[in-house]
C-alpha positions in Angstrom: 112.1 -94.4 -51.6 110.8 -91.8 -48.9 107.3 -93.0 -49.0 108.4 -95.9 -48.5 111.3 -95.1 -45.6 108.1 -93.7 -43.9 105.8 -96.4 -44.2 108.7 -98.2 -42.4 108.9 -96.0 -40.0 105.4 -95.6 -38.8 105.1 -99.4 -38.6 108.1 -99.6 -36.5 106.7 -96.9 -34.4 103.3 -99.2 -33.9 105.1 -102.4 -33.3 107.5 -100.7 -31.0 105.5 -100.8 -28.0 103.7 -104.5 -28.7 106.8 -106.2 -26.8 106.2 -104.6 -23.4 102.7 -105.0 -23.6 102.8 -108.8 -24.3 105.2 -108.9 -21.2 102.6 -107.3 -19.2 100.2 -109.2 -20.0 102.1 -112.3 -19.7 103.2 -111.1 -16.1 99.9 -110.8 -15.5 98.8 -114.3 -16.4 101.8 -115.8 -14.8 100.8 -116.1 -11.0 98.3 -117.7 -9.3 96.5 -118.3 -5.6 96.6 -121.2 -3.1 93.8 -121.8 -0.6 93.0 -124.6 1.9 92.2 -125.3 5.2 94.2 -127.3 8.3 91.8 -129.6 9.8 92.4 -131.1 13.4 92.1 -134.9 12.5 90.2 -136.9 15.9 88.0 -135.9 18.9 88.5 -132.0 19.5 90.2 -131.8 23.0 89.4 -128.8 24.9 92.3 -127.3 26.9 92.4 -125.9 30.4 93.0 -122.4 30.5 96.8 -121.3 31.1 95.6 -119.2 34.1 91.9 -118.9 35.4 89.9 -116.1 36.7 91.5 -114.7 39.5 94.2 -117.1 40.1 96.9 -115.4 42.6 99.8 -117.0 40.3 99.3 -114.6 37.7 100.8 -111.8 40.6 98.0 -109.4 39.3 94.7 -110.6 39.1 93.4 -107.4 38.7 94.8 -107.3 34.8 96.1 -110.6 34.3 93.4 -112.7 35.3 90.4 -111.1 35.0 89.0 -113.3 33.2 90.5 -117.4 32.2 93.8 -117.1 29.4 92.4 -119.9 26.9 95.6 -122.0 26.2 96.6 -120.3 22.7 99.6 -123.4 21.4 96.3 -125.5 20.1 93.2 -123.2 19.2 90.5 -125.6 17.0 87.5 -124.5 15.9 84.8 -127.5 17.5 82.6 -126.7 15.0 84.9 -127.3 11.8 87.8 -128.5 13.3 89.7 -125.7 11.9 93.2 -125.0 13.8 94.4 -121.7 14.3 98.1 -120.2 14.0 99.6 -122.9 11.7 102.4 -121.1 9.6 102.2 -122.2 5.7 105.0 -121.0 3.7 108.0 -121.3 1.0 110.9 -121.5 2.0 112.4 -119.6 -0.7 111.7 -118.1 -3.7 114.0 -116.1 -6.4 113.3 -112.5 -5.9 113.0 -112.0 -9.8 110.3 -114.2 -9.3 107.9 -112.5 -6.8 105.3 -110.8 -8.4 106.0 -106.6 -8.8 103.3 -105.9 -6.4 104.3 -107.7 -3.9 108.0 -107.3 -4.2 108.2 -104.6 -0.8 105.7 -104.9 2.1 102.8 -102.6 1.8 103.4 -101.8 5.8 107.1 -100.9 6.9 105.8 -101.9 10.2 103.7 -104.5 11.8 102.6 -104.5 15.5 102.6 -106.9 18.3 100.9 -105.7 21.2 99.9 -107.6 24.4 95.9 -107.1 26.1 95.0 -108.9 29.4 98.1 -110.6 29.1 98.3 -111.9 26.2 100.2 -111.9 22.9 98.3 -110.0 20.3 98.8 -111.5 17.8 99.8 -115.3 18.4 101.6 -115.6 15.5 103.2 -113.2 13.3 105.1 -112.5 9.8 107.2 -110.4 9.4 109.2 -109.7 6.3 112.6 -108.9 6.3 111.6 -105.2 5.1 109.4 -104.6 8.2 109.8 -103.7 11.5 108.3 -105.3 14.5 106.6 -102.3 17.1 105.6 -103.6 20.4 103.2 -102.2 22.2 100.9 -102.9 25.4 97.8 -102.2 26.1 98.2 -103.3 29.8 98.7 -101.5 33.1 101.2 -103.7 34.1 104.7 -104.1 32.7 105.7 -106.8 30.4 108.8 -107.9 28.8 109.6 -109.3 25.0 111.7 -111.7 24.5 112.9 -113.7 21.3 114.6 -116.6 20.5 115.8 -116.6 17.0 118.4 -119.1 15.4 120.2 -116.7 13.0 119.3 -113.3 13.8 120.4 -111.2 17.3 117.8 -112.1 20.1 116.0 -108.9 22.0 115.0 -108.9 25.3 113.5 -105.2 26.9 111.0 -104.2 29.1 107.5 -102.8 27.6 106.4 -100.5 30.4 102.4 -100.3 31.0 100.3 -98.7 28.9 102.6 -97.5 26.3 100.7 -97.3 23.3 103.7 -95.6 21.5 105.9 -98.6 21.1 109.3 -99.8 21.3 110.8 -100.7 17.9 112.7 -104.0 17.2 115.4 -103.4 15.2 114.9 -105.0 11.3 116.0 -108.8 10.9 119.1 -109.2 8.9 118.0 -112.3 7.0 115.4 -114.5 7.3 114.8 -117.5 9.8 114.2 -121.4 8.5 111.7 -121.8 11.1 108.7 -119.9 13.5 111.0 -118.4 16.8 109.3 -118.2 20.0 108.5 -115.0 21.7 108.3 -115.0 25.5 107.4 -112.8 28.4 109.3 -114.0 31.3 107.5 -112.0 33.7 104.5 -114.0 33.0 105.9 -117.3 32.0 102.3 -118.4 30.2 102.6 -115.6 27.8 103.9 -116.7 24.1 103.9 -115.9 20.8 106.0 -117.0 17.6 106.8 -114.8 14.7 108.0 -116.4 11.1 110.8 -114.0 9.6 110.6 -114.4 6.4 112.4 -112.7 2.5 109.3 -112.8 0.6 105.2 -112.4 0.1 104.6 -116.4 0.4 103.9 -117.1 3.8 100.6 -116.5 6.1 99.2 -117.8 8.9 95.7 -120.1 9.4 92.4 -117.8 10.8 89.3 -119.2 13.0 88.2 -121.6 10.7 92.4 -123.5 9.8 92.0 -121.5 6.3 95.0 -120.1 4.7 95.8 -118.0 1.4 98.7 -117.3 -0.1 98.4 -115.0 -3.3 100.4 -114.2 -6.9 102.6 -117.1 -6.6 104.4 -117.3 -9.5 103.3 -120.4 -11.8 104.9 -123.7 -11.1 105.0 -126.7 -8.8 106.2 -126.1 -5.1 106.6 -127.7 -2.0 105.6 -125.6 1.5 106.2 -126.0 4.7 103.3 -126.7 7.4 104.2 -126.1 10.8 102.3 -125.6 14.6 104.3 -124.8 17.6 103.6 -128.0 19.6 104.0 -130.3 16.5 106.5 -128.2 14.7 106.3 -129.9 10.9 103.0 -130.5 10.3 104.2 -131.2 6.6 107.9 -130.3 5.6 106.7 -130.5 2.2 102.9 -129.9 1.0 103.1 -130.4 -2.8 101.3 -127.6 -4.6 100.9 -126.7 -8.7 100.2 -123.2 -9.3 98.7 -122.9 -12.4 98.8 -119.0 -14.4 95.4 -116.8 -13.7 93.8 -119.7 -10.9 93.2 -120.3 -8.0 94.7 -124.0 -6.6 92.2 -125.2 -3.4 94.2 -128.0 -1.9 90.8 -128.4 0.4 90.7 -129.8 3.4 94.6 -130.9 5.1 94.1 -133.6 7.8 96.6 -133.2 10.6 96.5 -136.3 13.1 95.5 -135.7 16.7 98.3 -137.4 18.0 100.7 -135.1 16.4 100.1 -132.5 19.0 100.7 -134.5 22.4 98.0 -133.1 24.3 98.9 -134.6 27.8 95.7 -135.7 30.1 96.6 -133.1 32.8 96.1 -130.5 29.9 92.3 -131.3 29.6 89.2 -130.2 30.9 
């Protein structure tokens, strides 16, 4: 009876820890990435600048117009007909879903800083965990202003130079859409930021790519959205299959979406 008592034993010992490791391993194999790219659909138009070289309306020439502000609300790429700053995101997501790694921001803070006058960067995320630091690399002052719909609005002057920062005090929830960030000293200056309760959200580069990564397996709908369009697509079906990598290619979005007026053009 006690060899065998012991025989049970030690095989309840070795089987003990097989549960956990098949959850592991099944966490591991659970989440997936999405890729693709937003691609400007008709002739690529190419913007005036928001203030040229030198131009006495930006009140400082000297640091505000040294050189032409390109027109950041549509940024293609002629070659590829990438576009720049588009938001792609969930809406939601349970939190028991996120994957572990992701489930606090690696950076409490992120920064949003201001050079020549202009935003830096255009658009943002910022998770609900962070905190936004603004800073200014210019010799004149600025001020930062934002618009939210459910969170308290800031507005405070960013004196020049200060490379220390003024911090914005962390969102209480999130917000259903990008909000607009102003400078209403110098009215051309604008950014938008995407608050957001999760890891699933990013922003298009250079070339209108985007990649979101670990989603959690399973079909979703995300939202697509450029400030002078706003929905680009309120819902872009994806499938996130476990251990891949889903390319949804290339996402046409038609020119005359974005409402580029004549007087706007070159």
């Amino acid at each position: 009876m006690l060899t065998r008592f012991c025989i049970r034993l030690m095989v309840a010992v070795l089987i003990a820890p097989l549960p956990s490791l098949l959850t592991s391993v099944q966490a591991a194999d659970g989440y997936g990435d999405l890729t693709g790219r937003i691609v400007f659909d008709g002739d690529v138009p190419k913007l005036l600048p928001k203030i040229k070289k030198n131009d006495p309306a930006a009140k400082l020439p000297a640091c505000c117009a040294i050189k032409d502000t390109v027109n950041d609300s549509l940024v293609i790429n002629p070659k590829n007909k990438g576009i720049q700053h588009v938001f792609v995101y969930l809406k939601k997501v349970s939190k028991g879903d996120i994957h572990p790694s992701l489930a606090e921001s690696k950076e409490p803070e992120v920064v949003f800083d201001q050079k020549e006058c202009v935003f830096k960067p255009h658009s943002l995320i910022v998770r609900t965990d962070q905190q936004v630091v603004v800073k200014s690399d210019d010799n004149v002052p600025h001020n930062t202003h934002t618009y939210p719909i459910f969170n308290d609005g800031v507005n405070f002057i960013v004196a020049p130079n200060d490379r220390v920062g003024i911090k914005v005090p962390k969102f209480a929830m999130k917000e259903p859409l990008p909000m607009q960030v102003k400078c209403d000293i110098h009215a051309w200056m604008q950014a938008y930021w995407l608050v957001i309760d999760h890891p699933y959200a990013t922003t298009t580069n250079a070339d209108g790519e985007f990649t979101i990564e670990k989603l959690p397996a399973g079909d979703y709908t995300f939202v697509v959205w450029q400030e002078r369009v706003g929905y680009v697509d309120k819902a872009l079906a994806a499938t996130i299959k476990a251990g891949a990598k889903t390319d949804l290619g290339e996402i046409k979005a038609a020119a005359a979406k974005f409402e580029v007026k004549a007087d706007e053009k070159e």
